[in-house]
Backbone as CSV, one residue per row, in Angstrom:
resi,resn,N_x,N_y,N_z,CA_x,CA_y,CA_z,C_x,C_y,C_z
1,UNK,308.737,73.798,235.360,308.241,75.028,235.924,308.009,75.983,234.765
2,UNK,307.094,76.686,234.985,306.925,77.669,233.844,305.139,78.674,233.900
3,UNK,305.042,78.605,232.806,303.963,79.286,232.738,302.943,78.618,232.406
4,UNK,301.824,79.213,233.388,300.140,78.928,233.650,299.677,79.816,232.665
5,UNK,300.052,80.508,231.797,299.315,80.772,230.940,299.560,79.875,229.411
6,UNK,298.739,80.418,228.830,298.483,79.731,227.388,299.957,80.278,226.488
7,UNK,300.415,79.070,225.774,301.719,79.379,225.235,301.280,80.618,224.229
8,UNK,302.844,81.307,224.092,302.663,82.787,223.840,302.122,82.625,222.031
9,UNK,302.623,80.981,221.781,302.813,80.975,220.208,302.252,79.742,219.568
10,UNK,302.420,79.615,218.729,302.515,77.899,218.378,303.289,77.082,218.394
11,UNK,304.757,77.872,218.595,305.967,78.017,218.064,306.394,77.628,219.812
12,UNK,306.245,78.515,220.718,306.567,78.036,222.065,305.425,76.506,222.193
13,UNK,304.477,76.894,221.904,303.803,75.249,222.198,304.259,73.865,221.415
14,UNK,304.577,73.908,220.567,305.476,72.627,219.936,306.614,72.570,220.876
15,UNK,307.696,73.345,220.688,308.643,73.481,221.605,308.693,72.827,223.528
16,UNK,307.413,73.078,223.986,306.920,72.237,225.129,306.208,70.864,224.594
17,UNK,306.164,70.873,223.839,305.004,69.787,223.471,306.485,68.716,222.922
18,UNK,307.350,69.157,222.681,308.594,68.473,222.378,309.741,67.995,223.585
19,UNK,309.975,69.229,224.574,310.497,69.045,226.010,309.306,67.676,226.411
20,UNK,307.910,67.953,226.679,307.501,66.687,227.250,307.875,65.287,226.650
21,UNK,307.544,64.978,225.315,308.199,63.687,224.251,309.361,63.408,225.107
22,UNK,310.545,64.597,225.139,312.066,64.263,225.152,312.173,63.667,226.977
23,UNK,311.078,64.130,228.121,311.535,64.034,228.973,310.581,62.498,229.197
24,UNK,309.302,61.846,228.435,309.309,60.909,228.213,310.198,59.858,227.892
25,UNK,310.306,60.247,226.964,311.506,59.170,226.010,312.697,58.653,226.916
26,UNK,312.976,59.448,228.367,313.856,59.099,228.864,313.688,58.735,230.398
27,UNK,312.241,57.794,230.469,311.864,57.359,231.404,312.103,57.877,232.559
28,UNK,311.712,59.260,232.800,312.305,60.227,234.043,310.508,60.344,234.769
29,UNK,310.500,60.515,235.859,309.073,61.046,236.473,309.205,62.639,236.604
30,UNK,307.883,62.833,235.863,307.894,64.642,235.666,306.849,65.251,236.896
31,UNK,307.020,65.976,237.983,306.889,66.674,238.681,306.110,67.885,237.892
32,UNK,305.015,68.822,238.217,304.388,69.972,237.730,303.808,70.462,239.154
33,UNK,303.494,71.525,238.943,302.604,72.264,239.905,300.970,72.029,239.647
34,UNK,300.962,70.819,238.760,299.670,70.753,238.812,298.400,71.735,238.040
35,UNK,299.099,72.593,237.516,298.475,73.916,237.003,297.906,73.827,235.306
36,UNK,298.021,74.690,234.859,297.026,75.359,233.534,298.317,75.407,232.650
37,UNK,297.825,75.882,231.218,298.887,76.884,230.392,299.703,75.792,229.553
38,UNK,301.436,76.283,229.618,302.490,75.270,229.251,302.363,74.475,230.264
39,UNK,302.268,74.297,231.243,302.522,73.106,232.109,301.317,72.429,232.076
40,UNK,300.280,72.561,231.790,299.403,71.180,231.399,299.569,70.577,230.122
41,UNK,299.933,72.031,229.644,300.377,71.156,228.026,301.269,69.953,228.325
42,UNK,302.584,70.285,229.003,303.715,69.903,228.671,303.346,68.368,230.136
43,UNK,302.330,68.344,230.952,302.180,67.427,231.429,301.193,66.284,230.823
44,UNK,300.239,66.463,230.283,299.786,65.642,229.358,300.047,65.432,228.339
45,UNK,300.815,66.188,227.467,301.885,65.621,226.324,302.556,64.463,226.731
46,UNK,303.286,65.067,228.108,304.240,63.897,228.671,303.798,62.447,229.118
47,UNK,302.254,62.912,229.879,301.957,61.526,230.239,301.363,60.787,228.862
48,UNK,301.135,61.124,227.834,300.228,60.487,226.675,301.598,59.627,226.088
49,UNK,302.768,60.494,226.543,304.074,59.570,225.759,304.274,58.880,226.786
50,UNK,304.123,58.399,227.792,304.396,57.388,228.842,305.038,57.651,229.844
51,UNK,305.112,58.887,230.064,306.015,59.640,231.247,304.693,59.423,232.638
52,UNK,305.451,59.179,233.509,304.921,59.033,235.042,304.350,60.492,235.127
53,UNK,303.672,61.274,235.622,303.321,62.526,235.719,302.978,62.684,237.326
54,UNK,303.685,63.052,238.177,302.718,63.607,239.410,302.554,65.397,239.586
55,UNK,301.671,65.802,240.186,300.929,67.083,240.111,301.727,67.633,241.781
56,UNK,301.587,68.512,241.860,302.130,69.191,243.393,300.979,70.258,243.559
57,UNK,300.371,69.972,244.289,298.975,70.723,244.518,299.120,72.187,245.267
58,UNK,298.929,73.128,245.077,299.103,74.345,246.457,297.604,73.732,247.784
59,UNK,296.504,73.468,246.745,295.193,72.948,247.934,295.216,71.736,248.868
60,UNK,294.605,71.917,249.537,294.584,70.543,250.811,293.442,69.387,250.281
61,UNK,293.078,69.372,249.186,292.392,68.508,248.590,291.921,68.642,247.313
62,UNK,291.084,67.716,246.378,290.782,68.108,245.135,289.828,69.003,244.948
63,UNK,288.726,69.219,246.110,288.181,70.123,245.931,288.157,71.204,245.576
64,UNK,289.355,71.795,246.582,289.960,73.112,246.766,290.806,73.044,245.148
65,UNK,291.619,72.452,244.923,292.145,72.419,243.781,291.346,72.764,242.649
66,UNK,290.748,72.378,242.147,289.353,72.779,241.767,288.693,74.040,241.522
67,UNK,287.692,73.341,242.677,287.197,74.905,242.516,287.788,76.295,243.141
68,UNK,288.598,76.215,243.996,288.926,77.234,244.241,290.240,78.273,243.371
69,UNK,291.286,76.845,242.588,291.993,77.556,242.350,292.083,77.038,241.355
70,UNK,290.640,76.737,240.650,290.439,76.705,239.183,291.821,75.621,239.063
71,UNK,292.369,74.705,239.224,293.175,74.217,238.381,292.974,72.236,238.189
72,UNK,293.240,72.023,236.942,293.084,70.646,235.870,293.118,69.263,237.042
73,UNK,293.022,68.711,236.703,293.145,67.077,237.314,293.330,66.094,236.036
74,UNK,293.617,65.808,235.135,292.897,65.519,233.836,294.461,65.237,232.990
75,UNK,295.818,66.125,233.649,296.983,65.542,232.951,298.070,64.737,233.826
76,UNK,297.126,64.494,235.066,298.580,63.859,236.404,298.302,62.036,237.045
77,UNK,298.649,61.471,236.883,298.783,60.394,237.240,298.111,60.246,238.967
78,UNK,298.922,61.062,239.716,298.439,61.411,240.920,298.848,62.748,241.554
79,UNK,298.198,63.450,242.013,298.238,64.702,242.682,298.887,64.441,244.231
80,UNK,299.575,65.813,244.690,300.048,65.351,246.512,299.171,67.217,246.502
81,UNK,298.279,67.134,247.397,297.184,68.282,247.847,298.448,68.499,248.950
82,UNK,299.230,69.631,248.764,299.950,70.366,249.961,299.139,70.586,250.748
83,UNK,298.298,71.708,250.381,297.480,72.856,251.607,298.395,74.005,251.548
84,UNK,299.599,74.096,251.075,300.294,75.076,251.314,300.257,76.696,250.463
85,UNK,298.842,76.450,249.265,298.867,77.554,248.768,299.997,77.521,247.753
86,UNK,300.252,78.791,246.894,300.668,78.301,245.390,302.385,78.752,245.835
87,UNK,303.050,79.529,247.137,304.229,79.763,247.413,305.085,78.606,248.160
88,UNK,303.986,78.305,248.861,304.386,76.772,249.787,304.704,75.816,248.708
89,UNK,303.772,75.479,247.843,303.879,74.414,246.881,305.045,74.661,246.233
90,UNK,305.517,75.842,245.648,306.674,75.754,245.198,307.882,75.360,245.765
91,UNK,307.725,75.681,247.484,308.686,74.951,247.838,309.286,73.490,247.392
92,UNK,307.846,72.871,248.175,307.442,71.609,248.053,307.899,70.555,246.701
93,UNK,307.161,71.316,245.437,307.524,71.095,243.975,308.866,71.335,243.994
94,UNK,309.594,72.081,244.031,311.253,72.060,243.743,312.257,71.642,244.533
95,UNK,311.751,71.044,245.781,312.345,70.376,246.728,312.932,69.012,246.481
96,UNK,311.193,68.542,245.989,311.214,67.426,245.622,311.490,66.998,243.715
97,UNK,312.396,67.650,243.397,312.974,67.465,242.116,314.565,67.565,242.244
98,UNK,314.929,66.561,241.083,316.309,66.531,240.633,316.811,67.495,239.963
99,UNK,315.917,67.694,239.205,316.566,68.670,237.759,314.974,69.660,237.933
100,UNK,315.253,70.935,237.440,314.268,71.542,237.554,314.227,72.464,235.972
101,UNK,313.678,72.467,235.170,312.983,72.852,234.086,312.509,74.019,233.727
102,UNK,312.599,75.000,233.090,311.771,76.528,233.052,311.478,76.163,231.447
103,UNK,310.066,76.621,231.596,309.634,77.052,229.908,308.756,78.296,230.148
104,UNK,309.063,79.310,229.075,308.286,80.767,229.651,308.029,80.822,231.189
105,UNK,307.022,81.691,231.472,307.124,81.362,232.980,307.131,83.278,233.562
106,UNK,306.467,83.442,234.344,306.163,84.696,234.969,306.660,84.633,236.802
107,UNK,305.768,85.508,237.220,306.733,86.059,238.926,306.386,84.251,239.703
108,UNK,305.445,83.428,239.647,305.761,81.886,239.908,306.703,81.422,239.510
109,UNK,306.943,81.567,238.573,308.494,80.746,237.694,309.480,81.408,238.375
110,UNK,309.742,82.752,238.396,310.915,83.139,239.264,310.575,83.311,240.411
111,UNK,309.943,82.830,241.214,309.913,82.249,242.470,310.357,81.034,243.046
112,UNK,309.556,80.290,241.758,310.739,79.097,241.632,312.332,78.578,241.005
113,UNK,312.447,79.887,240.715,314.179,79.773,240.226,314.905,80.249,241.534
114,UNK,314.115,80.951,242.286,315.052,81.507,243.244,315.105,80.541,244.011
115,UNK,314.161,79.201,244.243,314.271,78.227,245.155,314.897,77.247,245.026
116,UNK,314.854,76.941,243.778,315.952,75.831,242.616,317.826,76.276,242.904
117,UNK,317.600,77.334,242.442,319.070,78.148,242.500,319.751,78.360,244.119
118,UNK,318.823,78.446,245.149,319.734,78.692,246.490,319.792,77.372,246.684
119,UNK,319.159,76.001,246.286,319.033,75.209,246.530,320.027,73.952,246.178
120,UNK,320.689,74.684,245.215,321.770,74.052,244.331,321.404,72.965,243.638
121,UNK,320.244,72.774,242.866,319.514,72.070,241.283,320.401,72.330,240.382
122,UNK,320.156,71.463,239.518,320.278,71.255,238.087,318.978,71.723,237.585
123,UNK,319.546,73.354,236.977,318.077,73.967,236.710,318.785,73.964,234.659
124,UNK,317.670,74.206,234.386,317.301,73.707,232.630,316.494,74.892,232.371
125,UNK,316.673,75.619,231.041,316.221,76.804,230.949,315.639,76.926,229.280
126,UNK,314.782,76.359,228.790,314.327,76.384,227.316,314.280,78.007,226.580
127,UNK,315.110,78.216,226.380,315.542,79.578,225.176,314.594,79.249,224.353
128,UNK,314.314,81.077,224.246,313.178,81.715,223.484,311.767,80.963,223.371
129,UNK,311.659,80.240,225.341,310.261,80.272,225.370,309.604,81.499,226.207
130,UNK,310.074,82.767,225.987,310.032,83.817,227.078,309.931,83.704,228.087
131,UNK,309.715,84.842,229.069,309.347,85.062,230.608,310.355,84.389,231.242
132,UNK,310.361,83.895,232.102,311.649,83.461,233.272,312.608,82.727,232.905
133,UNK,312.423,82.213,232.348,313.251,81.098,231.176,314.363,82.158,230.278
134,UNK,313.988,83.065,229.582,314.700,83.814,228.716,315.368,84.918,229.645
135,UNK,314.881,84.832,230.734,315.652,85.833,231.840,316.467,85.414,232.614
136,UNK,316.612,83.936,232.871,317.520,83.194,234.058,318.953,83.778,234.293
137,UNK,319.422,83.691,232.698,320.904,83.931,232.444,321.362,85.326,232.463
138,UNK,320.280,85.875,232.282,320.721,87.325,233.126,321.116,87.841,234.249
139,UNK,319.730,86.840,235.520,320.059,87.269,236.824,320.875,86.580,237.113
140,UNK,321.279,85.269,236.790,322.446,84.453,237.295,323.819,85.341,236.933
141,UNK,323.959,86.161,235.814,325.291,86.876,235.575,325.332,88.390,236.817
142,UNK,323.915,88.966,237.205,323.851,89.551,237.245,323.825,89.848,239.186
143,UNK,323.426,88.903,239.745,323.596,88.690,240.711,324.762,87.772,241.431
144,UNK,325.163,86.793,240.649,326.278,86.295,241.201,326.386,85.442,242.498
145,UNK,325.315,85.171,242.891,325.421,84.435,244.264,326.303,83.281,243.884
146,UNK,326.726,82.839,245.054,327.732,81.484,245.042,327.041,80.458,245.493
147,UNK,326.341,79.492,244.596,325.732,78.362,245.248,326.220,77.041,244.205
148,UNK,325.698,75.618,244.661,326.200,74.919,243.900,324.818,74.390,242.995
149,UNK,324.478,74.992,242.240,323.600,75.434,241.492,323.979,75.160,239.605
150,UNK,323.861,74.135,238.813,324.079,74.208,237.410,322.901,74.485,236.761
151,UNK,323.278,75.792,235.781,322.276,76.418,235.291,322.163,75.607,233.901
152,UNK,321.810,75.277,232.961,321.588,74.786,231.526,320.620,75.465,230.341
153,UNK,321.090,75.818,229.493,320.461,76.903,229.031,320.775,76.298,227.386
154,UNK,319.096,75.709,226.294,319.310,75.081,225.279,318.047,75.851,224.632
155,UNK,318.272,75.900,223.226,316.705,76.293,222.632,316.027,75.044,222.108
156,UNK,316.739,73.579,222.273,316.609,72.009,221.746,315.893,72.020,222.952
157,UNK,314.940,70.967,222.893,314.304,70.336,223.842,315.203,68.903,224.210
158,UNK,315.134,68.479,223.336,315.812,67.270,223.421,317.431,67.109,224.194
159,UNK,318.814,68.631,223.182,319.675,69.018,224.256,319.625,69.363,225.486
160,UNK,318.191,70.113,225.501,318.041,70.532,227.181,318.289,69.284,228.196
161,UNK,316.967,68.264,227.808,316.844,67.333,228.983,318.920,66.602,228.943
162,UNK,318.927,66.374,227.788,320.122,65.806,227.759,321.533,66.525,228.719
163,UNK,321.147,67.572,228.243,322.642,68.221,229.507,322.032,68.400,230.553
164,UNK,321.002,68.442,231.003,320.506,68.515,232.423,320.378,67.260,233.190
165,UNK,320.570,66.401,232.496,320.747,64.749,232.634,322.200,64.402,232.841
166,UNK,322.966,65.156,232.198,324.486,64.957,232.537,324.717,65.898,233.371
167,UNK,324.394,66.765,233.555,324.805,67.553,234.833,323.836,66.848,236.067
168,UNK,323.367,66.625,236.161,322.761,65.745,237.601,323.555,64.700,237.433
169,UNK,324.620,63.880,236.644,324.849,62.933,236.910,326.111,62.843,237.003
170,UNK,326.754,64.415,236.881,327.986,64.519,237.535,328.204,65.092,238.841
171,UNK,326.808,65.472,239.225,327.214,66.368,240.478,327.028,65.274,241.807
C-alpha cells in the first residue's frame, strides 16, 4: 500500500525498488491496488524478479480501469475488476492480504491503515519513505485502540519483509 504518486526521490525509489526484490526473493504473492507511482514501481520491480503480482481493481472491468481511472495494466499478472471504486477496493485489497505493507502513501494509504489496523494485520511500515508510512507510529501511539494488530516499522527493506514474515507466523 502506498503511494500513487511518483516516488518523492531516488532515494525512496530504490528503497521500493528493493522492498519489491526482497518480497520476491521470498516467494510471497504481492497484492497492489493496481495503481500508478510507488506501487507500480514496486509491482513490476516485483514481478520482473519473479514475484506472482495480482492487481485489485476499484473498476468493474479493464475498460473502466483504464480509461476512466487512468490506471496501468502492464505490471500485474492478473487484475480482480471490483466495481467497487477506489474505497471499496481498499477494502477488498486489505482483506485479502496477510501482511500489509506501507511505502510513502497519502489519505488512500491511511485509509488503508485504518482497515489493516481494525482488522488485526501484520502491517509493515518502510521508514523515511514519507506520507503514511512515516506517520503510522504516531497514530498507533496516539490513538491507542486495542486491536490485535502488529505494527512493524524498518528503514531495511529486506528487515521489513523479514519481521513482517515472523510476525504473521507467530500470530
Amino acid at each position: 500500500m502506498g503511494s500513487a504518486a511518483e516516488p518523492a526521490s531516488e532515494a525512496i525509489a530504490e528503497s521500493a525498488r528493493a522492498l519489491a526484490r526482497a518480497i520476491a526473493a521470498r516467494q510471497v504473492i504481492l497484492l497492489t491496488g493496481a495503481t500508478t507511482g510507488v506501487i507500480h514501481l514496486i509491482g513490476r520491480t516485483a514481478r520482473e524478479a519473479g514475484a506472482f503480482h495480482i492487481g485489485i481493481s476499484p473498476a468493474e472491468n479493464q475498460r473502466e480501469h483504464v480509461e476512466h481511472f487512468a490506471l496501468p495494466t502492464d505490471a500485474c499478472e492478473a487484475i480482480v475488476y471490483t466495481g467497487f471504486g477506489l474505497k471499496g477496493r481498499n477494502v477488498v485489497l486489505v482483506r485479502s492480504c496477510d501482511i500489509v505493507l506501507f511505502v510513502a502513501g497519502s489519505i488512500g494509504s491511511l485509509n488503508e491503515f485504518t482497515i489493516a489496523y481494525d482488522e488485526g494485520k501484520v502491517i509493515g511500515c518502510l521508514r523515511g519513505s514519507g506520507g503514511t508510512a512515516d506517520e503510522i507510529e504516531r497514530l498507533v501511539r496516539s490513538f491507542q485502540k486495542p486491536t490485535k494488530a502488529r505494527v512493524c516499522y524498518e528503514s531495511d527493506p529486506e528487515r521489513l519483509v523479514d519481521a513482517c514474515l515472523k510476525a504473521a507466523a507467530e500470530k
